[in-house]
C-alpha angles and dihedrals in degrees: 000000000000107000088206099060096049085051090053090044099047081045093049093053104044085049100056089039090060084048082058089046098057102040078060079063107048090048092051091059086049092057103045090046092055086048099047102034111095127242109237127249124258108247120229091250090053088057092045093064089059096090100046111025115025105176088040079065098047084050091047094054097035089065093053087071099036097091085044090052093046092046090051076040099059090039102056087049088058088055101048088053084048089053100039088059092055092051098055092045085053087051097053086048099056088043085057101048094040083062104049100027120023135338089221093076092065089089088086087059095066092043095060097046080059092056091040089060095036087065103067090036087067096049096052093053092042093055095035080058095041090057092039079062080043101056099033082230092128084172084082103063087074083069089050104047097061094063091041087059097042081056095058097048093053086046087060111040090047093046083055090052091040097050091050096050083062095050091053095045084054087049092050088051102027104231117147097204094061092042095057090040078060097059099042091055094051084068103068103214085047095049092097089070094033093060089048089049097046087039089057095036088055083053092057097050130081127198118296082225090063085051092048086050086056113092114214121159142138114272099213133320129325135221132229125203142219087246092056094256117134130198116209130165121222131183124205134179088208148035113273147144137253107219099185141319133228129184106235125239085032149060107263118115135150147178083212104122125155103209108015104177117064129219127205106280128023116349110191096208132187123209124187123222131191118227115351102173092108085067118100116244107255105003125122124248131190117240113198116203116203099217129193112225113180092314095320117105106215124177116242112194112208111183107221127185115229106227113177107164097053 
């Protein structure tokens, strides 16, 4: 696994999720200036022409809207190239990790070729209805409103497979923040703090390949106790923490780890178990450690002899 490629593709994807992140913004700012900015008056000359030229006072008041529409025009276009861009950064960024991590992340790929195409499609039906307005010609925003639906579908359908690529990019690394970013994106109307969750959770993770290069293993055979307490040995080349512990084929699991953080060389470490009557007296039992490397959870399996009666 090349740690250079995962780099580029962790890099890839938090920048093209910022460019998200801003395009919420500016749409945002689009939203809130068609809302607040006031519909002119209709002059005393326009309404004088009510009573004599109807459709020369629908012109007259149409016009009045046509520099706000172009504006609104102009910057909804700025924001589908921004978008686009992202998009295509996201997309090199799945294509890279699906590469060096999982195939199963590629799924983000597709979703962001969907929402690649489903840019220019709502242009196109938002400037074939602007000059519908225009025109006065309203039997052509049945033309328009085809490619504005077929937008939204793809919106939505690439929002779905988007959102999951990030999931499964959280699950490879184990980072909650980007799993649940994931998610949230993948709810459209949600995607704005998905993208900031799953931004600041790819800045917390660091390649899988770094994690492969630590060293972390038992060092013997440990030892459970009749109070449940059990005495393993780990070494580790790097600092790390235990998260919990859990005897495998049965029940038992804690959080109650004494140390849980590891330092480079032998940690002689103590774990507390509940109840351990249900254990045999003098088998040997796996203990598997959830450990903490740099971001990424890895299990660590200690063999440890029950010994009740001592």
């Amino acid at each position: 696994m090349s740690n250079q490629s995962e780099k580029e593709g962790i890099r890839r994807l938090r920048l093209g999720l910022l460019v998200l992140i801003i395009v919420s913004l500016l749409s945002l700012v689009s939203l809130f200036r068609g809302l607040v900015t006031p519909s002119p008056s209709v002059s005393p000359n326009v309404t004088a022409l009510n009573n004599t030229n109807p459709q020369q006072l629908l012109s007259q008041i149409a016009s009045r809207e046509i520099v706000q529409i172009e504006e609104a025009l102009i910057l909804t276009s700025i924001i589908g190239v921004v978008n686009i861009i992202g998009m295509i950064v996201l997309r090199g960024g799945f294509n890279v990790l699906s590469k060096v991590v999982s195939d199963n992340i590629g799924i983000g790929s597709t979703g962001s070729i969907l929402y690649i195409i489903s840019f220019p499609l709502g242009i196109i039906g938002e400037v074939i209805l602007f000059y519908s307005f225009l025109s006065l010609n309203f039997s052509t925003i049945f033309i328009g409103l085809p490619f504005s639906f077929l937008e939204l579908i793809l919106l939505l359908i690439g929002s779905i497979l988007l959102g999951i690529g990030v999931y499964r990019v959280g699950r490879e690394y184990n980072n909650t923040l980007v799993k649940v970013g994931g998610i949230l994106i993948a709810i459209i109307i949600l995607a704005f703090i998905g993208a900031i969750l799953s931004y600041i959770g790819l800045g917390e993770v660091k390649p899988i390949s770094e994690s492969q290069n630590v060293q972390i293993y038992p060092v013997g055979q440990g030892v459970i106790r009749r109070d449940g307490s059990a005495k393993i040995v780990i070494y580790s080349s790097t600092t790390a923490t235990i998260f919990s512990a859990k005897i495998e084929g049965t029940k038992l699991f804690t959080f109650k780890v004494n140390p849980v953080n590891l330092q480079p060389g032998n940690n002689e470490i103590t774990i507390q178990f509940d109840d351990v009557s249900s254990l045999v007296e003098n088998s040997t039992y796996v203990i598997t450690l959830i450990v903490d490397v740099g971001g990424n959870s890895i299990p660590i399996n200690v063999n440890a002899i029950y010994q009740g009666s001592q």
